[in-house]
N, C-alpha and C positions, 0 to 999 in steps of 0.2 A: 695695312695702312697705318701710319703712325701721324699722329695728328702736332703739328710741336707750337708750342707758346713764343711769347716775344724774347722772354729771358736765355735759351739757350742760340736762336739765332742772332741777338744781339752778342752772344759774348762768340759764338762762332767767326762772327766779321769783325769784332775787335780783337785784334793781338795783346793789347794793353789789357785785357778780362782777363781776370785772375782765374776767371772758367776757363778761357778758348782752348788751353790744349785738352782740358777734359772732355767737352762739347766738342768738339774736332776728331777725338777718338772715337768717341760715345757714336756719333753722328755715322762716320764714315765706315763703323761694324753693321751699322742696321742694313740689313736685307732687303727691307718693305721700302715701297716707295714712301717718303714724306711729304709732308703737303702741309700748309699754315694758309688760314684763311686773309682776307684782304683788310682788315681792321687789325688783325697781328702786323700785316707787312708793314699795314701806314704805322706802326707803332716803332716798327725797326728802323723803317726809313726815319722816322722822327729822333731818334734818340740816338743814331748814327749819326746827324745832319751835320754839319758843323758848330751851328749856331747855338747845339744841345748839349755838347762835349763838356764837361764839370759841372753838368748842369741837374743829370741822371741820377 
């Protein structure tokens, strides 16, 4: 089980993250199931939202 933070799902859904092709690679090699708890997700959803964009 791989437990993951806000910082690599945030740059996974942004293409504009100077991470997303590394996190994208990184991600789509793991084996194990991932999983991010529900105070991470509200975090990605928040920082994805629109109203947050330049704002990160």
């Amino acid at each position: 089980m791989i437990l993951v933070d806000t910082g690599p799902l945030v740059a996974l859904f942004d293409p504009k993250d100077r991470l997303h092709s590394h996190c994208r690679a990184t991600l789509q090699g793991i084996q194990e199931p991932v999983y991010a708890t529900v105070p991470v997700l509200t975090e990605v959803f928040h920082m994805l939202s629109p109203s947050s964009i330049g704002s990160n």
